[in-house]
C-alpha positions in Angstrom: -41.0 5.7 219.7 -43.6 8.3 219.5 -41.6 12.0 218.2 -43.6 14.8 219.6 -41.8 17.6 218.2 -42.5 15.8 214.7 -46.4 15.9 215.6 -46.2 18.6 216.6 -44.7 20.0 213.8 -47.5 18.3 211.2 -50.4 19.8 213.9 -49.0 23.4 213.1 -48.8 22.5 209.4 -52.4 21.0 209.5 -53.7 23.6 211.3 -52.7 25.8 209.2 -54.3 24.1 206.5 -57.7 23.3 207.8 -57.5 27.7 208.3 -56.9 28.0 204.8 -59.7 25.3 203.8 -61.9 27.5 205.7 -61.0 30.7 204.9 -61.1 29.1 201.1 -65.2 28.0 201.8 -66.1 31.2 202.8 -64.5 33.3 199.7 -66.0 30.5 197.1 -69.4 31.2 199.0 -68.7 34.9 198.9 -68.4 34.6 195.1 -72.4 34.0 195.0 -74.4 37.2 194.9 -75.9 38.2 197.9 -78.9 38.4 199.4 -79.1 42.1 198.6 -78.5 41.9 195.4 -80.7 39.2 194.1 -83.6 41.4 195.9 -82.2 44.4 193.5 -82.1 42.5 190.7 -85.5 41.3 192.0 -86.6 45.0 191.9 -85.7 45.6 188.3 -87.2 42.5 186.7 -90.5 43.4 188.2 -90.0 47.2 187.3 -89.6 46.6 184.2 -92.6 43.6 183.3 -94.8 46.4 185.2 -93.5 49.2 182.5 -94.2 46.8 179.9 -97.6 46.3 181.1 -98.2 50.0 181.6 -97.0 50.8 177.8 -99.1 47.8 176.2 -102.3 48.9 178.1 -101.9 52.7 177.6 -101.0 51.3 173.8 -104.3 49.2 173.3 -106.5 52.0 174.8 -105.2 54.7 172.6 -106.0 52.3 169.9 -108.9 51.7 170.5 -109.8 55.4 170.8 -108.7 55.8 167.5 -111.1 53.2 166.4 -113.8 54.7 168.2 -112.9 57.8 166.8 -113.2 56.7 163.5 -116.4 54.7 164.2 -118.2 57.9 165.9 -116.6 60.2 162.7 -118.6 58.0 159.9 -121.7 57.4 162.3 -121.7 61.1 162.0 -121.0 62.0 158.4 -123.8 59.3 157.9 -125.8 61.4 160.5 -125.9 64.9 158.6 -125.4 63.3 154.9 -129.1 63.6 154.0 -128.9 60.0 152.6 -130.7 58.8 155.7 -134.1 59.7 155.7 -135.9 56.9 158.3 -136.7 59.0 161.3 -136.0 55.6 163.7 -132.8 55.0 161.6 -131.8 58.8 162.4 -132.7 58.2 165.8 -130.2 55.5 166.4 -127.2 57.0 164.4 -127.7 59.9 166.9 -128.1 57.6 169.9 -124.9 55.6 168.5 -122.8 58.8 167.9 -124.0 59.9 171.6 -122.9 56.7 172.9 -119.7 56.6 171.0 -118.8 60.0 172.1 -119.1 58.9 175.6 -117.3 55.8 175.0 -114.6 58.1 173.6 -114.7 60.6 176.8 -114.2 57.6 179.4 -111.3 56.0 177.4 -109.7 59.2 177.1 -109.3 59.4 180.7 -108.0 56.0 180.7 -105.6 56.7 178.2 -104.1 59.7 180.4 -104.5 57.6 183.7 -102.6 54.6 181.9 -100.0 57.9 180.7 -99.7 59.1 184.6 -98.7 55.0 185.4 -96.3 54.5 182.4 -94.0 57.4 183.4 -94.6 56.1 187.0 -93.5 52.9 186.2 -90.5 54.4 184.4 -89.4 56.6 186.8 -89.5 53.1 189.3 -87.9 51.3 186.4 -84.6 53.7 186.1 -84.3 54.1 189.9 -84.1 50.3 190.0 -81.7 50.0 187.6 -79.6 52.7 188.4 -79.3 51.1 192.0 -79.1 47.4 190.6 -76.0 48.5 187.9 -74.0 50.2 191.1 -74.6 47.0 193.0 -73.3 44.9 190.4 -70.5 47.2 190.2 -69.5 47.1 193.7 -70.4 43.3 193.6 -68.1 42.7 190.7 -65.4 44.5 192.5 -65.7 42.6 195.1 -65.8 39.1 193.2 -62.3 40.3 191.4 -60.6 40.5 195.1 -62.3 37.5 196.3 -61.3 35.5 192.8 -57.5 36.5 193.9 -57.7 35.6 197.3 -59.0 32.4 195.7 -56.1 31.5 193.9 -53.7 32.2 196.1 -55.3 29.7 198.8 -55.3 27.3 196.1 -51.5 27.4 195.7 -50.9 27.9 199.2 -53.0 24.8 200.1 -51.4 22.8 197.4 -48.1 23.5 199.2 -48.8 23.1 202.1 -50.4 19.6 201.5 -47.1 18.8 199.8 -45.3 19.9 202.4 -47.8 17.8 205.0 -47.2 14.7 202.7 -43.2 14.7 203.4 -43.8 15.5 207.0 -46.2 12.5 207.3 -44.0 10.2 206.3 -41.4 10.4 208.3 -44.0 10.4 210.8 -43.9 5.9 212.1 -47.7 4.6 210.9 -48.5 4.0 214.7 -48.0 7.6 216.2 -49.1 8.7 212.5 -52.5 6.8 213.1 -53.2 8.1 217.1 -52.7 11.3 215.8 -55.1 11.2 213.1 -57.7 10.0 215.8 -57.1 12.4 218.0 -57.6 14.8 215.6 -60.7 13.4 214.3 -61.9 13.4 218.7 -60.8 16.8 219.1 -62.0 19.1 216.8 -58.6 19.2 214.5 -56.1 19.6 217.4 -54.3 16.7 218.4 -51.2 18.3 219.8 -51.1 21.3 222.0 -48.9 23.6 223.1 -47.6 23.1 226.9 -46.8 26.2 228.1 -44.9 27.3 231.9 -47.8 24.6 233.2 -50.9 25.1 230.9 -52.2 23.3 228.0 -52.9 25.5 224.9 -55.6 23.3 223.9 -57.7 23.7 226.8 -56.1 26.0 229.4 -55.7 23.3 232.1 -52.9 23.7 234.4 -50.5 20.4 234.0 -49.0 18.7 237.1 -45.1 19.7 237.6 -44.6 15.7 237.0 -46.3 16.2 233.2 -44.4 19.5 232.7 -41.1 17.3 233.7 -41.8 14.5 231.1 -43.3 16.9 228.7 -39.8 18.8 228.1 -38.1 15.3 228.3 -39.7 14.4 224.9 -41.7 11.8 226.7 -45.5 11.2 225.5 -47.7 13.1 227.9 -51.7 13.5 227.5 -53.4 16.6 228.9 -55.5 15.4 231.9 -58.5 18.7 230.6 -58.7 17.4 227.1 -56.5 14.3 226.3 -54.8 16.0 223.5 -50.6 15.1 223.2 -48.4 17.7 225.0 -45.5 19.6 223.2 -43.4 21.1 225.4 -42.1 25.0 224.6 
């Protein structure tokens, strides 16, 4: 004969569980880094390649200033040395040192352009950074609650489906087996609570006749959602 107060008893323990289970889901998903964070972290890396950019372009063009510089400076002493006589070749040191000189003027404005980005890229660089470390921070603080939490649902659960193993068994195999049915039908709730007249389950009134057999012991189905009745 079907106990109801022993199914019952395993619904409030498996309930229990499948809160736990669920409540265990969302910290282990809680435990990957948001959203939010990723984007910060997002933030930084591209910060910093565009820094790196900046500094190797500003970097090559000061270089390269350096060798025009040096280019324009023997071009010249070559100019007034006196060693070069050939009016054409005189003409074209002067037209090279002309041109050179220009060169020189337009990647000097580069060079302080590609300065103005470098300390703009900086100044984007430790902003992101600053912002990403205090997210990882408050992230990390987080993750140390959350890996608690986690443990202690792993224990509890491990309990609990200890303690679920020795109520099922003393549980007969065919009221075992309807009620894992019904629980599989009816969203985890196989047994509910009959209260005064209503079922727990679904908030259906229950005929006085139910109630009666209900707090006899007797197996009773609620007529709203078919679930087995406990009495209170």
């Amino acid at each position: 004969m079907m106990n109801i107060h022993q199914l019952f008893q395993l619904q409030k323990l498996d309930t229990e569980i499948d809160e736990k289970k669920k409540r265990l889901g969302e910290v282990l998903k809680a435990q990957k880094e948001p959203e939010s964070l990723l984007k910060k972290r997002q933030r930084a890396e591209t910060a910093a390649a565009e820094l790196q950019t900046w500094q190797t372009k500003h970097q090559d063009l000061t270089l390269e200033v350096g060798s025009v510089t040096t280019k324009a400076k023997n071009s010249e002493n070559r100019l007034y040395s006196g060693k070069v006589t050939n009016p054409k070749e005189l003409s074209d040191l002067q037209q090279e040192v002309e041109s050179l000189g220009r060169r020189k003027a337009l990647l000097e404005d580069e060079v302080l352009e590609a300065l103005v980005m470098v300390e703009d890229a900086q100044a984007e660089k430790t902003a992101a950074d600053d912002e990403l470390e205090t997210a990882v921070a408050d992230w990390e603080k987080q993750s140390t609650h959350l890996k608690a939490e986690q443990n202690e649902l792993a224990l509890s659960l491990h309990k609990l489906m200890q303690s679920r193993k020795g109520k099922a068994a003393a549980v007969d195999a065919p009221a075992l087996n309807e009620y894992e049915q019904l629980r599989k039908g009816r969203h985890g709730l196989a047994v509910a609570a009959l209260r005064i007249n209503v079922c727990q389950g679904c908030r259906t009134s229950v005929s006085a006749n139910k109630v009666k057999e209900a707090n006899e012991g007797r197996k009773v189905y609620c007529g709203g959602c078919g679930r087995l009745l406990a009495a209170m």
